[in-house]
C-alpha positions as CSV (number, residue, x, y, z in Angstrom):
1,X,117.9,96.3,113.6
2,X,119.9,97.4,110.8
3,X,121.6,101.0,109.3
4,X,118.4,101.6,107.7
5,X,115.5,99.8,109.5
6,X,114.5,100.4,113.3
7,X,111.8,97.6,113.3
8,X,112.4,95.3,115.8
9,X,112.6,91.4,113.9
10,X,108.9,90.5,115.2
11,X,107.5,94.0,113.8
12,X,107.5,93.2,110.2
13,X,105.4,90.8,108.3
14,X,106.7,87.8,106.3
15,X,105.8,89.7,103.3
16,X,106.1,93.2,102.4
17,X,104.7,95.7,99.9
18,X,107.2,98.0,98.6
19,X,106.2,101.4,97.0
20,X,108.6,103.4,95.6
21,X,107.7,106.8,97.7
22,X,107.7,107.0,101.7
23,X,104.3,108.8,101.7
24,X,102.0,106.2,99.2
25,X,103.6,104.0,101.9
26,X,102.0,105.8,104.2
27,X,98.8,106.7,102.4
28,X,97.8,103.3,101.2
29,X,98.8,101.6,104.9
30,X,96.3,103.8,106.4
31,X,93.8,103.4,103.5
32,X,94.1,99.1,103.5
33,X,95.8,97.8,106.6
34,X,94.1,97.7,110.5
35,X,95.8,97.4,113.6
36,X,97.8,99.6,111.2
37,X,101.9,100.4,113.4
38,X,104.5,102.3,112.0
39,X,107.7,100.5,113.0
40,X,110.8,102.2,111.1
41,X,111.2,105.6,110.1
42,X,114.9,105.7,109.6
43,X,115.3,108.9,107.1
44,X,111.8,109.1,107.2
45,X,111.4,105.8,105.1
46,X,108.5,104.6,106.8
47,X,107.6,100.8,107.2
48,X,103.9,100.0,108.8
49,X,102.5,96.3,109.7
50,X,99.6,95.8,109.9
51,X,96.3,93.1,109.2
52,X,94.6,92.8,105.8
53,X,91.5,90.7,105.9
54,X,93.5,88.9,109.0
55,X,96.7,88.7,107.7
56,X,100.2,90.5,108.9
57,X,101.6,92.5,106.2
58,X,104.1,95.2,106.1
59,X,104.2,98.1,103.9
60,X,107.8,99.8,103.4
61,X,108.8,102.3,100.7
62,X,111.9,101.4,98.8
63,X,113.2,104.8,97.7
64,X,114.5,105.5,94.3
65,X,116.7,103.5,91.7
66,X,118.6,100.0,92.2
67,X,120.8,101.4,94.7
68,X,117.7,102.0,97.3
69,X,115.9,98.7,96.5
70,X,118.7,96.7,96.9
71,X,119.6,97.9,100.2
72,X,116.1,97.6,101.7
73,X,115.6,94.0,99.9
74,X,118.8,93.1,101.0
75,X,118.1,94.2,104.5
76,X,114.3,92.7,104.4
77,X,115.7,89.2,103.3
78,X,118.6,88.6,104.7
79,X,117.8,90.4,108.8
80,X,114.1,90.0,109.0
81,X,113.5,87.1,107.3
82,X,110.9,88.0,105.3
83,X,109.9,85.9,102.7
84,X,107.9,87.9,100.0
85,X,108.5,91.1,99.1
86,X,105.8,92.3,96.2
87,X,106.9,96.0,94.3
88,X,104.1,98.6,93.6
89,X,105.3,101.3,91.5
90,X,105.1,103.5,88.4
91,X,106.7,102.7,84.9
92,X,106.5,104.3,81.8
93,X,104.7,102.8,79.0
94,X,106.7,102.0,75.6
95,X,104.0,100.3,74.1
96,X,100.6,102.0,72.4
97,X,98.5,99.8,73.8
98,X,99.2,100.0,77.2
99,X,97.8,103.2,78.4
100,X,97.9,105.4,81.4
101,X,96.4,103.6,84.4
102,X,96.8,100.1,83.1
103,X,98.7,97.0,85.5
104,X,102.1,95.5,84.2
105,X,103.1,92.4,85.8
106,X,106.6,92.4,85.5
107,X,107.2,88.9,84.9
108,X,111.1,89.2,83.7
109,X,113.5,92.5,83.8
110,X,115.7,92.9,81.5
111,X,118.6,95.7,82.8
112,X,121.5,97.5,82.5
113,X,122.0,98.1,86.1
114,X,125.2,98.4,88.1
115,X,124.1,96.6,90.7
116,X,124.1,93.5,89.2
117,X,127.9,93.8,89.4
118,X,127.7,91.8,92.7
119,X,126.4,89.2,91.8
120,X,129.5,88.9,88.9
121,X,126.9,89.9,85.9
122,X,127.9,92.7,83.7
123,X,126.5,94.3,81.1
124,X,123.0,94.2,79.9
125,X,121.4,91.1,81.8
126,X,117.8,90.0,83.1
127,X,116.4,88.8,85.8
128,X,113.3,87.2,86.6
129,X,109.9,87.3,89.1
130,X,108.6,84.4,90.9
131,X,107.1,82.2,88.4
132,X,104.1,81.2,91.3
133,X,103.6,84.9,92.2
134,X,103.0,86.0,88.5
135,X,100.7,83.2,87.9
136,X,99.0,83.7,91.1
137,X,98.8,87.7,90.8
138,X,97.4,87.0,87.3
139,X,94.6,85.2,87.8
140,X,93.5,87.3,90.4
141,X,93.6,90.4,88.5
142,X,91.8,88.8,85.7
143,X,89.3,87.4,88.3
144,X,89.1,90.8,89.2
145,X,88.8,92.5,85.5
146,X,91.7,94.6,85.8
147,X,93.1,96.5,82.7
148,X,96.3,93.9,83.0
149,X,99.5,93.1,81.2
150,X,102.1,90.3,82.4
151,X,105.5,91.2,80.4
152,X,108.5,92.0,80.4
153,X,109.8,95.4,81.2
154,X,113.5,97.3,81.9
155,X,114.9,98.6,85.0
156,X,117.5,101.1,83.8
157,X,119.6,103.3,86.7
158,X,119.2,106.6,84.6
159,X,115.5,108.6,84.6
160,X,117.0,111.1,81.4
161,X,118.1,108.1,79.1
162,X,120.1,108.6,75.8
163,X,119.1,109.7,72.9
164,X,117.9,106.1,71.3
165,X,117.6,104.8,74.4
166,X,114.0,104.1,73.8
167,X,114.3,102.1,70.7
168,X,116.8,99.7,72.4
169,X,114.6,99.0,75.3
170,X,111.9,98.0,72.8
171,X,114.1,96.1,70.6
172,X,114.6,93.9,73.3
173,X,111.1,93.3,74.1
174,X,110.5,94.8,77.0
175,X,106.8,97.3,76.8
176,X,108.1,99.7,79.8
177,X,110.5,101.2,82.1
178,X,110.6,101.5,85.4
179,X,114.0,101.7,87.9
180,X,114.0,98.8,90.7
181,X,112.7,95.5,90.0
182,X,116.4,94.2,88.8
183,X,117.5,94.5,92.4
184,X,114.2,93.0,94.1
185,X,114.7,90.1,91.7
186,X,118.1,89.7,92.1
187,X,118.5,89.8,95.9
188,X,115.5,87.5,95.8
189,X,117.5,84.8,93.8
190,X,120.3,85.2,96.0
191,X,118.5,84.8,99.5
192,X,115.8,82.1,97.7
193,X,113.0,84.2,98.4
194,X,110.0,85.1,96.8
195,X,109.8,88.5,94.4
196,X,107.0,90.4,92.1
197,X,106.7,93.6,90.6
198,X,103.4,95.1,89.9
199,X,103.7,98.8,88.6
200,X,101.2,101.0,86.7
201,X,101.4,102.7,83.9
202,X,101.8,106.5,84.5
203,X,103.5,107.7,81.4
204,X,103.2,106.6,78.1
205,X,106.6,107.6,76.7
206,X,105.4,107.0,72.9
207,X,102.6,109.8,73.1
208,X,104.6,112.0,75.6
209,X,101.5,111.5,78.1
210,X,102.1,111.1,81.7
211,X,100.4,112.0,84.8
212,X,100.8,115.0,87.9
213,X,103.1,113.4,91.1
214,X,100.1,114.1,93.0
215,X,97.7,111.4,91.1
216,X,101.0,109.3,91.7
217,X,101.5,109.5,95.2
218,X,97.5,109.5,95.8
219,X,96.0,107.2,93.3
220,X,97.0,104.0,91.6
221,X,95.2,101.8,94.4
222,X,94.5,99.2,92.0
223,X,98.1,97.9,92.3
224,X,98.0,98.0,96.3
225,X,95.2,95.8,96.4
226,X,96.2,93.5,93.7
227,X,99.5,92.6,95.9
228,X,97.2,92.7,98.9
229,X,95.4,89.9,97.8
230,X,98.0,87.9,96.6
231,X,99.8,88.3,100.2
232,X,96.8,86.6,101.4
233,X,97.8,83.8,99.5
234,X,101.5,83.6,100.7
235,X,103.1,81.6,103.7
């Protein structure tokens, strides 16, 4: 057990879906796991395990920001052992044809993060997915006919950005924002472990469109079972 996780070492899966808020955690482990258990509720961040089609996964929200993903990663990978963790989470859209409701494979991160300052990177640096779970999550969406983009996108620490914050990120490539796949990837390079982020789009910055935090915490299954099925898939 650790500061922040009460699971006991056998309790939680070898790979873990990681929402951003405590209660889609919740929701979606109810809605896709059986022999569903909660096993860590430390500051009411819940973590369930539990069977899809057969197989243990976990489901653990991550909180907010770089800070709060790196901790749980950090904790995930380097205590429990896990080997997979896979992020589901929102990100707003800087790119007009990516609309509300669509999938972005996060396949690289480009970030201005401070947490990256442990691992002796400063500045604006990126950091990467693993190259076999964004084929592997990309062929099944397109199997699948999701509305589906594999890009790049930037995890930034601040929600309110700067002024021309917006123009920078797209300078740079990147077709959204979002605020915790730099850390995932990061502590997944340093423990050798497996890392994706799958969000969906529920802003689209350009237009000034977004969606109510109750379609955010009670929709957007699509992601959910698009990691599901690719933690079939994983040892």
């Amino acid at each position: 057990m650790t500061p922040h996780i009460s699971a006991k070492p056998q309790e939680i899966a070898k790979t873990v879906i990681m929402p951003g808020d405590p209660l889609r955690a919740k929701k979606m482990a109810k809605k896709f796991l059986t022999d569903v258990k909660l096993v860590s509720s430390v500051r009411n961040n819940y973590c369930y395990t539990g069977l899809y089609n057969g197989v243990p996964v976990s489901i653990m929200s991550s909180g907010m920001g770089c800070a709060s993903m790196g901790i749980y990663s950090y904790e995930l990978f380097n205590f429990y052992n896990v080997q997979n963790i896979i992020r589901v989470g929102t990100i707003g859209s800087l790119n007009a044809n990516i609309k509300i409701g669509d999938l972005i494979i996060c396949k690289e991160s480009i970030t201005d993060t401070n947490y990256n300052q442990l691992f002796a990177t400063y500045g604006e640096c990126s950091t990467h997915a693993s190259p076999s779970l964004v084929k592997m999550a990309s062929q099944i969406a397109k199997q699948k006919n999701y509305s589906v983009f594999t890009e790049k996108i930037y995890t930034t620490d601040t929600f309110y950005g700067g002024k021309n914050q917006n123009k920078h990120i797209i300078s740079l490539g990147a077709v959204g924002v979002e605020m915790e796949a730099s850390a995932l990837y990061s502590n997944a390079k340093l423990f050798n472990k497996n890392a994706l982020t799958i969000c969906t789009v529920s802003d689209e910055i350009i237009t000034k469109k977004s969606t109510s935090s109750f379609v955010r915490e009670n929709n957007f299954a699509q992601m959910f079972e698009l990691a599901l099925e690719v933690a079939t898939k994983l040892k």
